[in-house]
C-alpha positions in Angstrom: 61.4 51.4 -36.2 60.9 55.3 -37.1 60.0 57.9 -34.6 57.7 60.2 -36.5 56.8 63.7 -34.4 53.1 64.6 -36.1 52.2 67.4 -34.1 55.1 70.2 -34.0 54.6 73.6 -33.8 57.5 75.4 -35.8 58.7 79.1 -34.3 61.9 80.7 -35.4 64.6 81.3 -33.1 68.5 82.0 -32.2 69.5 80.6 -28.6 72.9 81.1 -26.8 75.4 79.4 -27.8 78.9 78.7 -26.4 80.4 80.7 -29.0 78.1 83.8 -27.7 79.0 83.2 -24.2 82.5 83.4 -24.9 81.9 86.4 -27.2 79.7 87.9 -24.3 82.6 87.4 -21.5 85.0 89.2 -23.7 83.4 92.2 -24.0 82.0 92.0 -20.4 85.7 91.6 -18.9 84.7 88.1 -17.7 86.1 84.8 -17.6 84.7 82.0 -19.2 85.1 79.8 -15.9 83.3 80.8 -12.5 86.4 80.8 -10.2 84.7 81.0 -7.1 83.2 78.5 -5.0 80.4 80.4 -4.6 78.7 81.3 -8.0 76.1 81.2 -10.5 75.7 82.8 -13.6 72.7 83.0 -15.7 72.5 84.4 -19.8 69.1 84.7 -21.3 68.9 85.7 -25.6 67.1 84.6 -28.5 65.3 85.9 -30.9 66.7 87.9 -34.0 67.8 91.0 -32.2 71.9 91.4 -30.7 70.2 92.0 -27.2 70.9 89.4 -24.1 71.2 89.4 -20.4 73.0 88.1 -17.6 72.3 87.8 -14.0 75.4 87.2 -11.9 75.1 86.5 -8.1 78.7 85.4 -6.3 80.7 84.9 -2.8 83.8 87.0 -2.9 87.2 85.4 -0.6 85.5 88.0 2.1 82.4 86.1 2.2 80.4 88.8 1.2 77.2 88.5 -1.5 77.1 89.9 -4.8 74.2 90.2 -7.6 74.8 92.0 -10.9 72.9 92.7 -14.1 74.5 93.3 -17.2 72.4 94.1 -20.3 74.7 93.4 -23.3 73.6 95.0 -27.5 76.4 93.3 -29.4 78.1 95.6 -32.4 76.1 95.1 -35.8 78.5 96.3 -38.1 77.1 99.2 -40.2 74.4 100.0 -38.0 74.9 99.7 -34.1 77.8 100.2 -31.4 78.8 97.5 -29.1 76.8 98.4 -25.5 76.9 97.3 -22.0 74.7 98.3 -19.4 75.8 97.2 -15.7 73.4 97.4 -12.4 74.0 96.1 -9.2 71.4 94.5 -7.6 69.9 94.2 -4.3 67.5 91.2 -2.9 64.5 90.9 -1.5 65.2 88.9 1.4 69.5 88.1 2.7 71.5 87.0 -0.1 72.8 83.7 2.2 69.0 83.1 1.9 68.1 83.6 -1.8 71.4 81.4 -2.4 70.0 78.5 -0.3 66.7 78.8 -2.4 68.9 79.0 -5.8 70.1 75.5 -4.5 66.8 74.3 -3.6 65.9 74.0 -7.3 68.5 71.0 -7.8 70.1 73.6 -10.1 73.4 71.7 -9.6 72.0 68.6 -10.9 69.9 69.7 -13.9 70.7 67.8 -17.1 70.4 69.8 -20.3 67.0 70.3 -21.9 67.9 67.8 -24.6 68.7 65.2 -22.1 64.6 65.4 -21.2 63.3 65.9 -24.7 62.0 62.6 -24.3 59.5 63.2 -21.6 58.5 66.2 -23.5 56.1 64.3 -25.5 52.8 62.1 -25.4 53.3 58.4 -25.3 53.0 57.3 -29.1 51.2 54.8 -30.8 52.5 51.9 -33.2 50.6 52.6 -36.6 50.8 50.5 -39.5 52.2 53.3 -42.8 52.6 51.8 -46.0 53.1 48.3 -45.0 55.4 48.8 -42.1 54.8 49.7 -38.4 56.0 52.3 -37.2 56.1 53.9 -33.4 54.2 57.4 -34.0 54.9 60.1 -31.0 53.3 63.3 -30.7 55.2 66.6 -29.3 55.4 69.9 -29.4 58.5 72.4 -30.4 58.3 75.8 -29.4 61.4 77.6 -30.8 61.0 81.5 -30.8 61.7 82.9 -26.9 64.3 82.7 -24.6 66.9 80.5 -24.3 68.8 80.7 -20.9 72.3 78.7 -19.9 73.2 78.6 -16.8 76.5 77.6 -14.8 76.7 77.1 -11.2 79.6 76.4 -9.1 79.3 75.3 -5.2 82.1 74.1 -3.4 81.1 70.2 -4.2 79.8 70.4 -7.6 79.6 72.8 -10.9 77.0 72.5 -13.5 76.2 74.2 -17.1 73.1 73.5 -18.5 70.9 75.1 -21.7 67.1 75.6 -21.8 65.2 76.6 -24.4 61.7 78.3 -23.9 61.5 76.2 -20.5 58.2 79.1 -19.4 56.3 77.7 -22.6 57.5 74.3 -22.2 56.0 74.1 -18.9 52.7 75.0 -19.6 52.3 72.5 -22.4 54.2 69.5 -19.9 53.1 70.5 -16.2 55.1 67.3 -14.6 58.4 67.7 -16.0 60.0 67.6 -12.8 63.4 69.3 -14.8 61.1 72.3 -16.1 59.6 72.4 -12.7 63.0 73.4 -11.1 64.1 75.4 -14.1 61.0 77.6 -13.9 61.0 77.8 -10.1 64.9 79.0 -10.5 63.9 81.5 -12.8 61.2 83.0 -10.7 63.4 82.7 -8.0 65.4 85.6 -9.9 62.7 87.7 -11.3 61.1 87.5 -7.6 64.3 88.8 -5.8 65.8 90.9 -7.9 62.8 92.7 -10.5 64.8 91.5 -13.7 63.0 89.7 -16.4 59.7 90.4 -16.5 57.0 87.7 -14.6 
């Protein structure tokens, strides 16, 4: 039996990849591993240009809260330096608090976006095409936007997950209880902390 997408939309885009992260670490003096038990570290990118984020937010040994911006223009060779731009951040309302809400998005138990690709789609039909039935779907695949990975460590659990446009997605699949929480996470952010526009 075929699975046959006939509605797509087709966008261009470049996401963050593992290879980035590691790429984006180096030049930001940061581990690839969140070595406290209190830490969560959101990169945003995509598109065609060398710009990306990250938000950090941690618990130092002291107990005491930290949020950071880092805006990050990778070296083009020929044309551009290698920049970094670094802000400290302060909240809205306590950090304990904002932390507790971070949590309250089931961010530590978020599969991957293409874990859920299958409820991000209309229930198909079974169509006869030249002679043999075959199981037609209907989604959509937005692909230019902003691609955000995110890893979380708590003292019980750690979690690294990849989204892909999850603001567009959400409008087109409402119920998507993982886009739901991924979207609520990242207004959670842009709420507290006046980074990524709303």
């Amino acid at each position: 039996m075929k699975n046959i997408p006939i509605l797509i939309l087709f966008l261009f885009s470049i996401g963050i990849s593992a290879q980035n992260i590691s790429g984006i670490n180096s030049d930001l003096k940061l581990s690839d591993s969140l070595n406290l038990d209190s830490e969560i570290r959101i990169y945003a990118g995509g598109g065609i240009t060398n710009y990306s984020s990250l938000f950090r937010m941690y618990k130092d040994k002291t107990d005491k809260w930290t949020a950071e911006f880092y805006q990050h223009y990778a070296k083009v060779t020929g044309q551009t330096k290698l920049r970094i731009e670094k802000q400290t951040l302060k909240s809205e309302n306590e950090m304990e608090f904002v932390w507790n809400s971070i949590l309250r998005t089931n961010v530590e138990f978020l599969p991957n976006m293409s874990d859920i690709k299958y409820k991000m789609r209309e229930r198909g039909n079974v169509e006869l095409v030249d002679g043999e039935y075959q199981l037609m779907w209907k989604s959509k695949q937005i692909m230019d936007g902003i691609g955000y990975k995110v890893q979380i460590k708590t003292e019980k659990k750690s979690n690294d997950v990849d989204y892909g446009n999850p603001e567009s997605y959400l409008k087109y699949y409402p119920e998507v209880d993982e886009l739901i929480y991924f979207n609520e996470l990242l207004d959670i952010i842009k709420n507290e902390f006046e980074i990524w526009e709303k």
